[in-house]
Phi, psi and omega in degrees: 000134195241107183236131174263166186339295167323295187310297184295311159323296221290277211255034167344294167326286177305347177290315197303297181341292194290308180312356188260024176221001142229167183254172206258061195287122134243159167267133171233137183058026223073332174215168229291156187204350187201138157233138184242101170217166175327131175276141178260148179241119181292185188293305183321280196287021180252323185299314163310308163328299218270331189237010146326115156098007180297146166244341160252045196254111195219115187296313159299320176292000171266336170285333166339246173359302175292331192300295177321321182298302213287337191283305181310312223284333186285328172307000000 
């Protein structure tokens, strides 16, 4: 979505909305001067999220693991 500067100031609020299925080009004068998009979640930290508050949960050995997988799959 190409929204100018003015605009997005005016009505923000509705802009955050609209950032959670695109991202935001904005315009000064005609041309593009900003993109306002979604922060991306690595994997890592969906994972933490999802095993928050786990107590036999050991955090290196799963990035291990992932670390590993990912080596086999580049082989």
């Amino acid at each position: 979505m190409i929204v100018t500067t003015a605009e997005f100031q005016t009505n923000f609020n509705n802009y955050l909305a609209v950032l959670a299925n695109e991202d935001i080009v904005l315009t000064r004068d005609g041309e593009a001067v900003a993109v306002v998009a979604k922060p991306k979640v690595s994997a890592v930290d969906s994972i933490r999220g999802i095993l928050k508050g786990a107590n036999d949960v050991d955090m290196k050995a799963i990035r291990e693991e992932r670390l590993a997988s990912t080596m086999v799959m580049k082989s």
